[in-house]
N, C-alpha and C positions, 0 to 999 in steps of 0.2 A: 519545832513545829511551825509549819509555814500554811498561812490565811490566803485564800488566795491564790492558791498554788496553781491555778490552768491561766489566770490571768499575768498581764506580762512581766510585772515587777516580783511576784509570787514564782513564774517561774524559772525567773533568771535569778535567784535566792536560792533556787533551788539545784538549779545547775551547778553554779558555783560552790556551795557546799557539797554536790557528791567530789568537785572534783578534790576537796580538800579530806574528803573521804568519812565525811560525816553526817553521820545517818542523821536521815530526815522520814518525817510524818510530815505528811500532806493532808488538811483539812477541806472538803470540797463539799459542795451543797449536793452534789450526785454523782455515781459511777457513769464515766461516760467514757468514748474514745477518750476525750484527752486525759485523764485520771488514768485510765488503764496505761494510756504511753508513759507515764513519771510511773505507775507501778512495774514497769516493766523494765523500767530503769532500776529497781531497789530500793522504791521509795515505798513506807508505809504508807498507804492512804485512807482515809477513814473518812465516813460520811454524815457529814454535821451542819448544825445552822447556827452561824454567830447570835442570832434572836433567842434560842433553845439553850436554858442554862445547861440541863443537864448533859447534852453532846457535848457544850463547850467544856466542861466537864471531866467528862470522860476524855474528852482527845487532849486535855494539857498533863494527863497521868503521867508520870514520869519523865516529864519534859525537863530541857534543863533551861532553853530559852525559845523564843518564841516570834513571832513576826505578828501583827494585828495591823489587818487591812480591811478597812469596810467599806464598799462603794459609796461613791458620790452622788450615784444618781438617784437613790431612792433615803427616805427619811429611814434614823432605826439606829443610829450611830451611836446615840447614848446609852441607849439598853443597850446594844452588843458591848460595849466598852465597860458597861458596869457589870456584866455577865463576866467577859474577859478579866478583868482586873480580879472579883472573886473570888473564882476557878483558878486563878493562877496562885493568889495567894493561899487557899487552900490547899494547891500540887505543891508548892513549896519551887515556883517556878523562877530561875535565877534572872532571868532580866526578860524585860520587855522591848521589842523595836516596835514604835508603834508607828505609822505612817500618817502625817500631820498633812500641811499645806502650804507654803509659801504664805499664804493671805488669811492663815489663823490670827484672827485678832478677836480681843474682847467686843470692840466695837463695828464687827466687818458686818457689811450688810449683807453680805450672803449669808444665810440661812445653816447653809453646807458648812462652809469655813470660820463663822461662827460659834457653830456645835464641835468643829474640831478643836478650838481653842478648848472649850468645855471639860473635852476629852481629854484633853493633856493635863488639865488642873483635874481630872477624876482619877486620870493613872499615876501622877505623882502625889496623892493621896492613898492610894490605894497601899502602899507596905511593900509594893515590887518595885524594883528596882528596873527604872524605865528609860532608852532613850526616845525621843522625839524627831526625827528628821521632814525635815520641813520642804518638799524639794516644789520647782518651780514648774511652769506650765511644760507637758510633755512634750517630746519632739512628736509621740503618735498621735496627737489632734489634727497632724494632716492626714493620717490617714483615715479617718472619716470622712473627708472631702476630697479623697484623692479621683473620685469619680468624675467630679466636678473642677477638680484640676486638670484630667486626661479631657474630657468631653468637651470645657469650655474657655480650657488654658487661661483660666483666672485663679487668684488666690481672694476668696473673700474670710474679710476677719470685721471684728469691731473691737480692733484694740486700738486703731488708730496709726499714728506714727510711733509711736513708744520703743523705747529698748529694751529686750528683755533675750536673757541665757534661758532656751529652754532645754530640756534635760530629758537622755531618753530614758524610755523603763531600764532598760536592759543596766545599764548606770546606776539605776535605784537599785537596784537586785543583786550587785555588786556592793552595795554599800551593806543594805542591810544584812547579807552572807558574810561580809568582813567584821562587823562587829558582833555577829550571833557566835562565829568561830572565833573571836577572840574579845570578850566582851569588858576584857580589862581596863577602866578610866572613861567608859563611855555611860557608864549609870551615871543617870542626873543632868547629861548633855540632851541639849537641844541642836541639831546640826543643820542649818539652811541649805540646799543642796540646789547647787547651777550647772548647767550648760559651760562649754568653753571659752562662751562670744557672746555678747550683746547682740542683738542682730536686731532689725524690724522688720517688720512684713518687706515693706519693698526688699530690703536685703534679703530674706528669704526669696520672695519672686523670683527673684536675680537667678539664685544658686539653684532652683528647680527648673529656671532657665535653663542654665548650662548644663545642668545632670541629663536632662531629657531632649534637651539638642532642638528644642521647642519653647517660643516666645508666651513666656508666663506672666499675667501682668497681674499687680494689687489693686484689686477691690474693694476700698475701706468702703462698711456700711455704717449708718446709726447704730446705736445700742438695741433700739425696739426694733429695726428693720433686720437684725440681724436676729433676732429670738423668734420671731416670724417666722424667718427660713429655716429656723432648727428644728421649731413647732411644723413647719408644712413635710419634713421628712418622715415625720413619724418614728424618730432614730431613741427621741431626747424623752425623758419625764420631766412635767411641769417644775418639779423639786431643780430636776437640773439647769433648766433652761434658766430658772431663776437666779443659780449659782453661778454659770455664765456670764449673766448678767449682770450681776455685780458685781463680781473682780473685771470686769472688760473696764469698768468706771475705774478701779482702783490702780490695773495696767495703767489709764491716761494719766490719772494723777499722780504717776512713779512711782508707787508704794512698789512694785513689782522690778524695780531699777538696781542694781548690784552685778555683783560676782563675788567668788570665791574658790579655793581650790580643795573644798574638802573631800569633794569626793576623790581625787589624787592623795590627799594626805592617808584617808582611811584607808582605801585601797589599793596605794600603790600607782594607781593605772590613773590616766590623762581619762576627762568624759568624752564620748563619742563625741564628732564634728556632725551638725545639720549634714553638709553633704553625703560625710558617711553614713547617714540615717537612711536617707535619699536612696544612695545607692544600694544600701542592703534590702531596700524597699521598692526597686524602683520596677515590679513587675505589677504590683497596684499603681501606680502612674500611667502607665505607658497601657 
């Protein structure tokens, strides 16, 4: 059973699993187009609210493992995850992939990635057998800005000069597909999940340079001048902008600095390249 299933890591979990040819239950907060397009694929879908014990519920019946994705941008994380954990241990549900953070820590000042640390010490109490994948900023936070990339050919950020692997969905959905279908040795693992490359913003600039054949330049802002401009779009909740806000500090100070190659060990496959990101994206650019 996959959380999340119209959003992008939801349904590239989901992809991946028909193709290993095993049935999926899509849990969604409403029947819409995109629900209807995975039901039309072969996918059970059922209409539920991670906050609603008893949908959660009902949709882990018979389940044998399970995917738990709760968004960032609004507060709720704890009650769905204690709802979750319940429910599952009550279906007799065999493992959890739960989607953590890169910047879960006891001590993070975000708010968000705080409460997800929370969550991972609530699910490895909870009697189900849970992994944890922790992956790092996505490759799709430019495409929130990709407007403002085509319109004013700048890249604004507030991480600074920093290094950091960022990782697309589509990689996460791959990760968590390979260990829902074979979930042997991965109870009890925590898995940090990266990008191929360190890269910085200017490095980035660079490479949406060259993808779009047009001179893209880095705009680093402060921390508050950049939560301003997320606040003036009207895109973000205050919850989020806050959570922005404080791993941008934790980016500078390199808490967000690494690699690894786990998501090639679980699943076989290298993680998409930034350019290839670019590229398969690059009709929101241009």
């Amino acid at each position: 059973m996959i959380t999340g299933a119209t959003g992008a890591t939801g349904s590239g979990a989901i992809e991946e699993l028909l193709k290993l040819k095993i049935p999926v239950r899509a849990m969604v907060r409403k029947i819409d187009d995109k629900s209807n397009v995975l039901a039309d694929q072969g996918v059970e879908v059922v209409e539920g609210d991670l906050t609603d014990f008893a949908s959660v519920s009902s949709a882990l019946k018979g389940i044998t493992g399970a995917y738990f994705l709760y968004p960032v941008t609004v507060p709720g994380l704890l009650e769905a995850a204690t709802y979750f954990a319940q429910a599952a241990l009550e279906e007799n549900v065999g493992l959890i992939v739960n989607i953590s953070q890169r910047t879960s820590r006891r001590e993070a000042k975000s708010h968000a990635a705080q409460n997800h640390w929370f969550a991972e010490r609530l699910f490895d109490r909870s009697g189900v057998p849970v992994t944890h994948i922790r992956p790092t900023l996505f490759d799709e936070w430019l495409l929130y800005f990709a407007e403002d990339i085509k319109a004013n050919h700048r890249l604004i950020s507030n991480l600074g000069d920093t290094m950091y692997a960022s990782i697309a969905a589509e990689d996460i959905g791959r990760v968590v597909a390979s260990i829902l279908a074979k979930p042997e040795g991965h109870a009890g693992q925590t898995y940090p999940l990266f990008g191929p490359a360190e890269l910085s913003e200017f490095d980035i600039a660079e490479i949406l340079s060259g993808e779009l054949g047009t001179k893209i330049t880095y705009v680093p802002m402060e921390i508050s001048d950049y939560a301003k401009v997320l606040e003036s779009t009207g895109k973000f909740t205050p919850y989020f902008i806050q959570h922005v806000s404080a791993i941008a500090q934790d980016f500078r100070d390199g808490i967000l600095k690494g690699n690894n190659n786990n998501v090639e060990l679980i699943t076989g496959k290298k993680p998409l390249p930034i350019a290839d990101f670019i590229k398969k994206n690059i009709a929101s650019f241009k």
